[in-house]
VOPAGU-2260 file (C-alpha; in pm, 1 decimal, decimal comma):
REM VOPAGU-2260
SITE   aa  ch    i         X         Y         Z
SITE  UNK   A    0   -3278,5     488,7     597,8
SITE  UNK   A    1   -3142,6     666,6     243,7
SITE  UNK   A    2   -2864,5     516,2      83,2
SITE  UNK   A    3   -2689,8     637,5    -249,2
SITE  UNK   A    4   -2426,3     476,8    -410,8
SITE  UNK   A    5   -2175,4     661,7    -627,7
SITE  UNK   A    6   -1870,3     523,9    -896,5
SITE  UNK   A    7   -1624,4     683,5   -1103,1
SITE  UNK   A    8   -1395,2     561,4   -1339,0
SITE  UNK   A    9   -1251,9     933,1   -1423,2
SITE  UNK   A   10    -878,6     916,1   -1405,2
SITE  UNK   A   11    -798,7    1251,5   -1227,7
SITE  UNK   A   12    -800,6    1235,1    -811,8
SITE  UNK   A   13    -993,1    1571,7    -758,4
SITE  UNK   A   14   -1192,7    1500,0   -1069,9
SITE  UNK   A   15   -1298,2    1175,8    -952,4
SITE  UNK   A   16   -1372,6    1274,2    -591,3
SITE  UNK   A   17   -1589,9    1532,3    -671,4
SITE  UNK   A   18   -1807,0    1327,3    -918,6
SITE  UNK   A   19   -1839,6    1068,6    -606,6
SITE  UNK   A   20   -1940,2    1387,1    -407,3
SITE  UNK   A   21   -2225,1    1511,9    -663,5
SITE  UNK   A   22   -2344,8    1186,0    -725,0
SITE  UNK   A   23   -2373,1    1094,9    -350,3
SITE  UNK   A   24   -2552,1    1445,3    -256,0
SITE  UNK   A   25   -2830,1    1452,8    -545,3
SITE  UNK   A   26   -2893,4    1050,1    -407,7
SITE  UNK   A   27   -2978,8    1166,6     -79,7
SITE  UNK   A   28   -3244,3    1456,0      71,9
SITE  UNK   A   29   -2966,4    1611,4     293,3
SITE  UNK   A   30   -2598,4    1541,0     347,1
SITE  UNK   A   31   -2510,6    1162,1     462,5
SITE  UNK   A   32   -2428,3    1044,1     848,0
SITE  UNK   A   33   -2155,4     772,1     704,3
SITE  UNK   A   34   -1957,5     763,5     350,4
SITE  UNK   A   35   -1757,7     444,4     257,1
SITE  UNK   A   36   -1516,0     503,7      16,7
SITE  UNK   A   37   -1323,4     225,3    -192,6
SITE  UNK   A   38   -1069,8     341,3    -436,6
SITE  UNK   A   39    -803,8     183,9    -661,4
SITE  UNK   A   40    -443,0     218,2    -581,1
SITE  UNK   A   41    -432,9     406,7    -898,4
SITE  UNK   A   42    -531,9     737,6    -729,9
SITE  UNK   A   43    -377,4     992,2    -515,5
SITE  UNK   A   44    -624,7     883,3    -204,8
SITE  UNK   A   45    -580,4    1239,0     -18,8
SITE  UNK   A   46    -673,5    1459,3    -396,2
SITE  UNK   A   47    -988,9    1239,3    -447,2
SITE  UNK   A   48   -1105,6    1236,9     -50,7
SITE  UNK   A   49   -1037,7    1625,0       9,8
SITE  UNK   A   50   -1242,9    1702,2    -295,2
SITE  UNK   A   51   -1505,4    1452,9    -221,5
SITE  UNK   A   52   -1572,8    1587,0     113,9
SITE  UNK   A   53   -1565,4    1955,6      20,8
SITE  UNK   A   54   -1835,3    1886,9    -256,6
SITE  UNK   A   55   -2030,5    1647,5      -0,9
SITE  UNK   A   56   -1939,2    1761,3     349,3
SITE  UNK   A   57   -2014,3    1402,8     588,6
SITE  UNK   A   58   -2037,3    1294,6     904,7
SITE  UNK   A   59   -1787,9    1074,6     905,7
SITE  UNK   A   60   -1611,1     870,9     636,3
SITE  UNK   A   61   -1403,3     557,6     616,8
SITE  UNK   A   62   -1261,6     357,7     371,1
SITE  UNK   A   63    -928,8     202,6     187,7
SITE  UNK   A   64    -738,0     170,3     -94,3
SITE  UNK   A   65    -889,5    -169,0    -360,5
SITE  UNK   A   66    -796,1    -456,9    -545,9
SITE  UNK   A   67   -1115,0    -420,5    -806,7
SITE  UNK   A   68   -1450,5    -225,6    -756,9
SITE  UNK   A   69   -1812,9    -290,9    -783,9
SITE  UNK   A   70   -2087,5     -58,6    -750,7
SITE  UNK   A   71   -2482,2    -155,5    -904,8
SITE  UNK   A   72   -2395,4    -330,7   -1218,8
SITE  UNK   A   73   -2037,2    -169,3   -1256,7
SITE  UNK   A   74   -1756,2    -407,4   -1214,7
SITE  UNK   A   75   -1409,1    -345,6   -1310,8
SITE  UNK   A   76   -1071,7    -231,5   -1164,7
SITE  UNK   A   77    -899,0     137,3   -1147,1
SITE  UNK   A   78   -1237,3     294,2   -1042,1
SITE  UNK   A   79   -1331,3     464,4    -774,8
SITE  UNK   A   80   -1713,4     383,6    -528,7
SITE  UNK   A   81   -1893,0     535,4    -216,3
SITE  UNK   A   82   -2179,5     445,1      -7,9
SITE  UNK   A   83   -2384,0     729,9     151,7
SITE  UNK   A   84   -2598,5     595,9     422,7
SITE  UNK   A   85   -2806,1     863,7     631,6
SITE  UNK   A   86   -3041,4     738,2     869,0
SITE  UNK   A   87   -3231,5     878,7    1157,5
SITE  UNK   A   88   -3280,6     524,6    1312,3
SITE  UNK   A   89   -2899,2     421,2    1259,9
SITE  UNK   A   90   -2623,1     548,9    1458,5
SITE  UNK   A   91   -2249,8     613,1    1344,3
SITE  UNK   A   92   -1870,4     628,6    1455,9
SITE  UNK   A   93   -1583,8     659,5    1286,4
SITE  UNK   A   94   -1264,8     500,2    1490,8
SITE  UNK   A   95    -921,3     431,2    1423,7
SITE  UNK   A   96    -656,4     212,1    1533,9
SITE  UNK   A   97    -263,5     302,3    1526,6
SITE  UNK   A   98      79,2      87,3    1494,7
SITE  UNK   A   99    -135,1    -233,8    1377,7
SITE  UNK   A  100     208,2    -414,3    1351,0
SITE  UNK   A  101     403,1    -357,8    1615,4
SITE  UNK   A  102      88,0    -370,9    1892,1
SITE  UNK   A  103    -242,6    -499,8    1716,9
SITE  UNK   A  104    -418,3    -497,8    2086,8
SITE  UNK   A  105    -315,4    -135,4    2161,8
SITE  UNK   A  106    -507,5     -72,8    1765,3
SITE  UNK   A  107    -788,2    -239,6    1876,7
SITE  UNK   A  108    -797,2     -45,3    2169,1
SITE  UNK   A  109    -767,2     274,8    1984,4
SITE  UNK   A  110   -1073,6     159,1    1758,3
SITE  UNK   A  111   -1288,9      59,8    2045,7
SITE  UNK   A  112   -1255,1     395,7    2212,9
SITE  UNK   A  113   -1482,8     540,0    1959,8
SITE  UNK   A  114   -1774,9     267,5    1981,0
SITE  UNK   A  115   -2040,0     427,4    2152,7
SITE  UNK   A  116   -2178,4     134,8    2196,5
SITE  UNK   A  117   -2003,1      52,3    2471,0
SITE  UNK   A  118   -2184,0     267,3    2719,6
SITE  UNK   A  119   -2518,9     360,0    2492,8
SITE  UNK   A  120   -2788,3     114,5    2486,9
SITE  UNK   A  121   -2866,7     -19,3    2110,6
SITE  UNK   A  122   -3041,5    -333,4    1999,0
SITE  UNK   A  123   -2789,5    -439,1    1717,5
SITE  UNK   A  124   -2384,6    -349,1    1757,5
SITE  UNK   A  125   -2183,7    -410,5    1460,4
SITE  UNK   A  126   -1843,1    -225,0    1279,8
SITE  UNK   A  127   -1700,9    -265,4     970,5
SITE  UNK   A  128   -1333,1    -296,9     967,1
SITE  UNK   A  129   -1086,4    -222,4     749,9
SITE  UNK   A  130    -712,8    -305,8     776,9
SITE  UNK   A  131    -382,1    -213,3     582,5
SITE  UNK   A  132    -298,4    -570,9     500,2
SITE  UNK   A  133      29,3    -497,2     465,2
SITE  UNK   A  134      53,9    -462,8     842,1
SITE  UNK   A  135     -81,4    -812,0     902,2
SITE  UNK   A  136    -192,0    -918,1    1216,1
SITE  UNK   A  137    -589,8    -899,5    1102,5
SITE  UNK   A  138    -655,8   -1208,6    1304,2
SITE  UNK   A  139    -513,3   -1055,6    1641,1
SITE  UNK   A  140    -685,9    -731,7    1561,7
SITE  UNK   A  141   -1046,3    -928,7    1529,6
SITE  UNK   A  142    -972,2   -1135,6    1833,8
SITE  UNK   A  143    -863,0    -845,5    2016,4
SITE  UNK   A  144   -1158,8    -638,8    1929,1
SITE  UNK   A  145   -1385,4    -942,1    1986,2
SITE  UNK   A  146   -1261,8    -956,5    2372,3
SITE  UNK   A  147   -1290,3    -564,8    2410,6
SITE  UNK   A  148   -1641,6    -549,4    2296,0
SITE  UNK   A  149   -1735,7    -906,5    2507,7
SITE  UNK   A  150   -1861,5   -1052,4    2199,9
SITE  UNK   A  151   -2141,0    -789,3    2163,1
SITE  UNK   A  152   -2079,6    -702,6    1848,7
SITE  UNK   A  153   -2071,5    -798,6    1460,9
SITE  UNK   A  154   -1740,7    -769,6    1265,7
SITE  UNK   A  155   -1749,6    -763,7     879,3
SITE  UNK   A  156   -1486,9    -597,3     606,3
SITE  UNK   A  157   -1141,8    -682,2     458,4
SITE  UNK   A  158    -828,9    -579,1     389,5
SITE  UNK   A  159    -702,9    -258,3     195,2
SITE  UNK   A  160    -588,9    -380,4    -152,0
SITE  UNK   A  161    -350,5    -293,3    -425,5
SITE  UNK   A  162    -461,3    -474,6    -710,2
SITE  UNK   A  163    -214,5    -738,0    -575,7
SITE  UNK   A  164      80,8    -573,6    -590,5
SITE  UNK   A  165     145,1    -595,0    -217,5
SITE  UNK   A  166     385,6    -292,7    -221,3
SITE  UNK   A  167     135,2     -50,5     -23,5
SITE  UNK   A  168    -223,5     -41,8     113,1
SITE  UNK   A  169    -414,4     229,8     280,2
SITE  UNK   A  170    -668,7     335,6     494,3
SITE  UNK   A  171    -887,7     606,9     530,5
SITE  UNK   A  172   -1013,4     794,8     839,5
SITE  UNK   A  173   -1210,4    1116,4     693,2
SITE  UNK   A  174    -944,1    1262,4     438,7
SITE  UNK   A  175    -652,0    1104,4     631,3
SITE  UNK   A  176    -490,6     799,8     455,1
SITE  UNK   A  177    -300,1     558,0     656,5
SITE  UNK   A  178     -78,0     249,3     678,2
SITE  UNK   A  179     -23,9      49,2     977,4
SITE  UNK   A  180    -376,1     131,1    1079,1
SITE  UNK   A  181    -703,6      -9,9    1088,2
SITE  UNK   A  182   -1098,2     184,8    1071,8
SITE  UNK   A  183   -1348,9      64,9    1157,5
SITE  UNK   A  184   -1721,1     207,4    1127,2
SITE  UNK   A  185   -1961,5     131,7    1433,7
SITE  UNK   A  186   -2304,2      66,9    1348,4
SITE  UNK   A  187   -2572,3      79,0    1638,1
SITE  UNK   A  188   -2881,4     -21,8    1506,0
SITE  UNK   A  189   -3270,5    -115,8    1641,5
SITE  UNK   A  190   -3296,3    -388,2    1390,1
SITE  UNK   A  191   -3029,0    -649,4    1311,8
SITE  UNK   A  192   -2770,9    -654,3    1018,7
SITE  UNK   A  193   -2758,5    -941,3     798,1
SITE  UNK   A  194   -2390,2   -1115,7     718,7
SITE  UNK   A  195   -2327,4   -1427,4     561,9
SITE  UNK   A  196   -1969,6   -1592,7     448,9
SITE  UNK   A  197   -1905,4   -1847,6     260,7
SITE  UNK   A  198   -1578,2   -1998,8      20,4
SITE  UNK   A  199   -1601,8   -2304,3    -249,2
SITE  UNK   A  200   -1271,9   -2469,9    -150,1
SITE  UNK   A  201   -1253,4   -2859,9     -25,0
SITE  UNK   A  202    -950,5   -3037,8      89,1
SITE  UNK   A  203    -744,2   -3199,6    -185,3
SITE  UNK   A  204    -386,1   -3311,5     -24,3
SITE  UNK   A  205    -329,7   -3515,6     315,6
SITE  UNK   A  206    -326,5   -3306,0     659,9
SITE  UNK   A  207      17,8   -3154,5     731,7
SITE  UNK   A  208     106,0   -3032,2    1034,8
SITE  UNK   A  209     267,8   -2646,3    1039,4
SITE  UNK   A  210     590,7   -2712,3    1245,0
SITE  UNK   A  211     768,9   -2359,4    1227,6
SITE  UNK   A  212     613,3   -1996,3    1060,0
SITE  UNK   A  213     733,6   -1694,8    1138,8
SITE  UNK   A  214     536,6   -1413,4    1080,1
SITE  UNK   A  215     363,0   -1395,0     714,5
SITE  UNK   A  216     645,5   -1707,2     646,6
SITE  UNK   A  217     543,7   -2056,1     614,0
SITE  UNK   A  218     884,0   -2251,2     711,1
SITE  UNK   A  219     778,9   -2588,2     763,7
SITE  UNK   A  220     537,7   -2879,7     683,2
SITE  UNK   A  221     597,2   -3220,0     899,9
SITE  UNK   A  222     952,9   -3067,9     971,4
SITE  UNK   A  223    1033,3   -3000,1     578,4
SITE  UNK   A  224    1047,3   -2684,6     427,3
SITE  UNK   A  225     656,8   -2601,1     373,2
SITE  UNK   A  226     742,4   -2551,7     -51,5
SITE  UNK   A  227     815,9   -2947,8     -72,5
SITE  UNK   A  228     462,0   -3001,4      28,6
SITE  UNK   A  229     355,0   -2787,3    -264,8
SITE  UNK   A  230     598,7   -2946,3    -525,8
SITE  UNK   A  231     470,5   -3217,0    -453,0
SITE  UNK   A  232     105,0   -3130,3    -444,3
SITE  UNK   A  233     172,6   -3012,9    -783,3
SITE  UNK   A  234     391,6   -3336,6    -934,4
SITE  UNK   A  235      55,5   -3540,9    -758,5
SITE  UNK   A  236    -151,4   -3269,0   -1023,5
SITE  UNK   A  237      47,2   -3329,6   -1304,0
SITE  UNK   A  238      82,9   -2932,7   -1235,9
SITE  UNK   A  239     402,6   -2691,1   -1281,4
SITE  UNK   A  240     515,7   -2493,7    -971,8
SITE  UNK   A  241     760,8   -2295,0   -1036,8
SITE  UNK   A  242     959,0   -2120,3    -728,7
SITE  UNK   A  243    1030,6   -1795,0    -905,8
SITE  UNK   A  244     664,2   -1731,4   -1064,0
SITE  UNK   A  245     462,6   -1977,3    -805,3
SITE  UNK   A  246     119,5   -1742,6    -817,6
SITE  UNK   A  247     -32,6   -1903,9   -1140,4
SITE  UNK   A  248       7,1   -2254,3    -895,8
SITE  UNK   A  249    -117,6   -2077,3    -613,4
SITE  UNK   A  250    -418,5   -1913,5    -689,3
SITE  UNK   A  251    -540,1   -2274,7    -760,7
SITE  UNK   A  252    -381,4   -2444,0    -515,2
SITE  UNK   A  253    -432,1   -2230,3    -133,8
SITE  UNK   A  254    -428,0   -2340,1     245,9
SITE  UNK   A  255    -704,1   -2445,4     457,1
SITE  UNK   A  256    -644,4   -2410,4     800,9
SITE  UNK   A  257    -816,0   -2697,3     957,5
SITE  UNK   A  258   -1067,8   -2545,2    1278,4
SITE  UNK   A  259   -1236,2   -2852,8    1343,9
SITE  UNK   A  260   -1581,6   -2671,3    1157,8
SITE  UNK   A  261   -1401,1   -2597,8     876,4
SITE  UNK   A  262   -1109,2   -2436,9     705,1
SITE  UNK   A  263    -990,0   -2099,7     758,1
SITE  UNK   A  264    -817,6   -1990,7     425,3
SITE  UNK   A  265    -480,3   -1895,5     344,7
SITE  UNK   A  266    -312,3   -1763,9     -17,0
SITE  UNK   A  267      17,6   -1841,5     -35,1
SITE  UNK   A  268     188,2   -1556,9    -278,7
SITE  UNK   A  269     549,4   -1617,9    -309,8
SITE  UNK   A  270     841,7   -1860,8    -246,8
SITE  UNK   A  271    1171,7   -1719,2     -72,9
SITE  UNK   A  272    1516,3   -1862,1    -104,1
SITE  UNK   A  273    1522,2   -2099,9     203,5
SITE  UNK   A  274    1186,4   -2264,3      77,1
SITE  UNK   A  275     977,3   -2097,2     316,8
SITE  UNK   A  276     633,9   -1956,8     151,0
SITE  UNK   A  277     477,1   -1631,2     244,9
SITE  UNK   A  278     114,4   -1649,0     264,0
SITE  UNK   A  279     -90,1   -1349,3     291,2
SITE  UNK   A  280    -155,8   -1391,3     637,5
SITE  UNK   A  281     -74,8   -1620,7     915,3
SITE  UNK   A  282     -73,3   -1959,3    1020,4
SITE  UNK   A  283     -32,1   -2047,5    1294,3
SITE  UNK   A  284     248,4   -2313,8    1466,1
SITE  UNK   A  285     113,9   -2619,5    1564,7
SITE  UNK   A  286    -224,9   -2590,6    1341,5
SITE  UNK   A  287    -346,8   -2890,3    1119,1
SITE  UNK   A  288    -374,6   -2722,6     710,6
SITE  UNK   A  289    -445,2   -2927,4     359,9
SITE  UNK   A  290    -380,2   -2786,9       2,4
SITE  UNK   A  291    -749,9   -2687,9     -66,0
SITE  UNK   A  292    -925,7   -2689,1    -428,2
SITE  UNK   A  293   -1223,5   -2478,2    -607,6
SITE  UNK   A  294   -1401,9   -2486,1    -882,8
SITE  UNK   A  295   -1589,1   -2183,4   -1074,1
SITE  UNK   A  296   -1877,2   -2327,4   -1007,7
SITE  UNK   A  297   -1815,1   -2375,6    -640,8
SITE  UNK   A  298   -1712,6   -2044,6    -568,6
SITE  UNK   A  299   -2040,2   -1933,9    -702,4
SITE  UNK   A  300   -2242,7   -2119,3    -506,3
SITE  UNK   A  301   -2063,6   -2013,9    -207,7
SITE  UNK   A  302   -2104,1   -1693,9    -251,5
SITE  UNK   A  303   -2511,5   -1732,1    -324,7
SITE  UNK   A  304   -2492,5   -1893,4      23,0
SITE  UNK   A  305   -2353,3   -1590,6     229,4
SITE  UNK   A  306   -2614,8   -1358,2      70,6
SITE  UNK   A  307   -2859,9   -1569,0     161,5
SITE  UNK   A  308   -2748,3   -1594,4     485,4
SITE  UNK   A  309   -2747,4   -1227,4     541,1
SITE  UNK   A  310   -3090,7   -1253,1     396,1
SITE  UNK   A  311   -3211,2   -1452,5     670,1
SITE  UNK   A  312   -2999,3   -1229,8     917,8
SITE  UNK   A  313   -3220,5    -941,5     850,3
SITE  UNK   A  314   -3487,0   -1138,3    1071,6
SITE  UNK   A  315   -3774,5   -1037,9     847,7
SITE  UNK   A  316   -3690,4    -663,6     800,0
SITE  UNK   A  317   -3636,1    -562,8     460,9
SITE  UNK   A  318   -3289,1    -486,2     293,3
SITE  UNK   A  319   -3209,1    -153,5     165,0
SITE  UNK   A  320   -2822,2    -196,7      42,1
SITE  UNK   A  321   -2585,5    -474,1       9,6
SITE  UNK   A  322   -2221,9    -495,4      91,5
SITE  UNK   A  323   -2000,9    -748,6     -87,4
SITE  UNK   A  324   -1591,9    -815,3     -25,3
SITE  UNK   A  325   -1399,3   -1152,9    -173,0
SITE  UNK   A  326   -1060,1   -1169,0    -255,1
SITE  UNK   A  327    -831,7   -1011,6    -495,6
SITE  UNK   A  328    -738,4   -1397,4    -553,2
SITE  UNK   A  329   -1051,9   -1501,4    -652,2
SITE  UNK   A  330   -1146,2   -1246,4    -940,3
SITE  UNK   A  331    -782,8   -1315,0   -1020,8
SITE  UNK   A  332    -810,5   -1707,1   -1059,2
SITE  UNK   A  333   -1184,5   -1635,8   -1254,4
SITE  UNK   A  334   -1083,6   -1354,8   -1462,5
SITE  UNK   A  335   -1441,2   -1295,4   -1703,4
SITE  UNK   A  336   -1611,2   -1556,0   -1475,6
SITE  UNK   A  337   -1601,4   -1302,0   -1142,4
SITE  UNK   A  338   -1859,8   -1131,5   -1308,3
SITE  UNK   A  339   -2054,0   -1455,3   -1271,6
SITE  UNK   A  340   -2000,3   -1443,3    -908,7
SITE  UNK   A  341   -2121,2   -1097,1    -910,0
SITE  UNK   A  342   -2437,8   -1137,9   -1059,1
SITE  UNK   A  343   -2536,4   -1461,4    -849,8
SITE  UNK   A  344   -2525,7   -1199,4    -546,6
SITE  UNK   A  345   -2715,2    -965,0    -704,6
SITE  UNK   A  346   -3012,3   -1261,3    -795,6
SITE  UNK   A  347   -3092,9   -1310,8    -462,4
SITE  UNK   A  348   -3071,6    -915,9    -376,5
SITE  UNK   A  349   -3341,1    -859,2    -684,7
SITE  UNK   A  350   -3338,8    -485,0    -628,0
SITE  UNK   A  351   -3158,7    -389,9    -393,8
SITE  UNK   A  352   -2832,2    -186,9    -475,3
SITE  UNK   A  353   -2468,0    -367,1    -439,7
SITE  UNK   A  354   -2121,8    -156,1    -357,8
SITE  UNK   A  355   -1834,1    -354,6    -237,0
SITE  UNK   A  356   -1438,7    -447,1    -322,7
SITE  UNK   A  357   -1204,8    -696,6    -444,9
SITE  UNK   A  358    -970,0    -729,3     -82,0
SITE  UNK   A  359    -676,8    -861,9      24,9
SITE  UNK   A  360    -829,7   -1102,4     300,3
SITE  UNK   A  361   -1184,8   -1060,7     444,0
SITE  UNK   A  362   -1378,2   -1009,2     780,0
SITE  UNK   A  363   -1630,6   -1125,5     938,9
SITE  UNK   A  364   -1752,2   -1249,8    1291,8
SITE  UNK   A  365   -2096,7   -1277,7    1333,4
SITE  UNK   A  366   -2332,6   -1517,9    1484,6
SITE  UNK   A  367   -2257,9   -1878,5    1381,6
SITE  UNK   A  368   -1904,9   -1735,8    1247,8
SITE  UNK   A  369   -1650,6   -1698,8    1495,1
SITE  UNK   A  370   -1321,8   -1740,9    1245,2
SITE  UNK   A  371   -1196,9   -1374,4    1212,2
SITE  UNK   A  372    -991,5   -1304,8     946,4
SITE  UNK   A  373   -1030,4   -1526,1     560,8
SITE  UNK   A  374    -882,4   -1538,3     240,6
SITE  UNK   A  375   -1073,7   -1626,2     -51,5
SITE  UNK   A  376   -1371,3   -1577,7      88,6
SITE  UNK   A  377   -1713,7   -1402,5      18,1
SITE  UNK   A  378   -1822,2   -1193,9     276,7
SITE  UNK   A  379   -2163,6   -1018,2     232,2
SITE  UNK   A  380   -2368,7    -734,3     495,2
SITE  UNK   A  381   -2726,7    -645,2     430,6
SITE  UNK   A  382   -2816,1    -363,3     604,2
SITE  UNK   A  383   -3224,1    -292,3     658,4
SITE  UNK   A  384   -3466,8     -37,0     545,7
């Protein structure tokens, strides 16, 4: 397998997408099968993907708007990065899944029409996936997809950011960009792909029980509105919370969704009028959750573990390129120290060339890993020579 990696931090669209072009085509001996594109919010997504593809015509391309780039040893936000894979051994499929809101089974349906894996014998299925957060629903859409594909297959990705604005977040499917949608990428392969999660964050409050949510809304905690919990979390802390600015609070101070094997995570972003707090993605009625805590520290060691469980997923093939996702939260609450984070990946990768974004919410269900949809969480794919 080839792989080239490309990164721009030019500010013009066209400019910038045909840099990513030229870069990608003098990387690779012919043009690529797949292109994965992940580009700040600061660009006009169509202008930078039109001129990419004329300058690098591809197979097939997916990608989504991001909350903070990374390609080699480039780290930073407002930039623009693309993975070229081509591959004689590796087989590719672009899909695409419509009205993620309003029917997140009919999307996955509409994604799973394109895996050719479904009828085509191959070794090792897995797709990347990658959602318009906005819509919600992620964790429907990876249970959804899990069922149509009779967990056969690998899941791994995130959510489209916006440098946490959460005003708009894309998709792309070739040089179309898209909201209430989902891509995904299909990846047969004859040897397995490595992926590896892994978050820093340990209970810190008593279990509450989540006795009404609506939606993204968080309404109640043991029948009170779910901010009392919070305030008094934070008055526990010797911590301010305030209701009209709560982030600062929050990015310190997130849900854990108790599974019984662990905690799925949840960011709470905002405070509305009747108390209720809207998280950046569900949780769910009846489910146990504690206020969780990290530490720098923590967070790096989590994220050494995912890599080297992808490592080990590899099953003694060699890796030829690394994807890495975690959360637009987490280089948020490190600031300089995400760089940290960064480089701890790329120590146990010695060599082997990194791409990836800052997202709002990851993916990934893989063997061992059956959770779905995170936040705050490091998600990392190793694909093989």
């Amino acid at each position: 397998m080839e792989a080239a990696i490309a990164c721009t931090k030019l500010e013009d669209s066209a400019e910038a997408g045909r840099a990513l072009g030229q870069e990608v085509r003098t990387g690779l001996s012919g043009p690529p099968d797949a292109l994965l594109v992940f580009a700040s919010p600061r660009y006009a997504h169509q202008d930078l993907l039109q001129a990419l593809v004329s300058e690098c015509p591809v197979g097939v391309l997916v990608g989504a708007s991001s909350a903070g780039e990374f390609a080699r040893n480039i780290q930073g936000e407002g930039m623009a990065c693309a993975l070229a894979l081509k591959s004689a051994e590796l087989r590719f499929a672009a899909g695409i899944g419509r009205n993620l809101r309003e029917d997140p089974a009919a999307a996955a349906r509409g994604l799973t029409a394109s895996f050719r894996g479904m009828t085509e014998q191959a070794p090792h299925r897995a797709a990347l996936v990658l959602t318009d957060a906005l819509a919600g629903h992620a964790q429907a859409l990876l249970d959804e997809l899990t069922l149509a594909t009779v967990g056969q297959y690998q899941f791994f990705g995130g959510g489209a950011g916006d440098d946490a604005q959460f005003r708009r977040t894309v998709v792309f499917h070739g040089t179309e960009v898209l909201t209430d949608a989902a891509v995904t990428l299909e990846i047969l392969s004859p040897k397995p792909l490595g992926i590896g999660v892994g978050h820093g964050w340990e209970p810190a409050s008593p279990a509450f029980r989540v006795t009404k949510a609506e939606g993204l809304r968080l309404i109640g905690l043991n029948g009170l509105p779910a901010v009392e919990a919070f305030e008094a979390h934070a008055e526990r802390l010797g911590q301010t919370l305030d209701r009209q600015a709560p982030v600062p609070f929050f990015l310190q101070n997130i849900l854990g969704v108790d599974t019984g094997a662990g905690y799925r995570l949840r960011v709470p972003l905002a405070i509305d009028e009747a108390g209720a707090v809207l998280c950046a993605a569900e949780v769910p009625v009846g489910s146990r959750v504690r206020i969780m805590c990290s530490t720098a520290e923590s967070t790096v060691v989590a994220a050494e573990r995912a890599t080297a469980a992808a490592l080990a997923g590899l099953g003694g093939h060699r890796p030829k390129v690394a994807l890495f996702f975690d959360c637009v939260a987490t280089r948020l609450r490190l600031g300089d120290a995400f760089a940290t984070e960064l480089d701890a990946v790329r120590a146990q990768i010695t060599g082997v060339p990194l791409v990836g974004c800052n997202t709002h919410g990851q993916i990934a269900r893989a063997e061992g890993q059956f959770e779905g949809f995170h936040n705050c969480t490091a998600v990392v794919c190793v694909l093989p020579e």
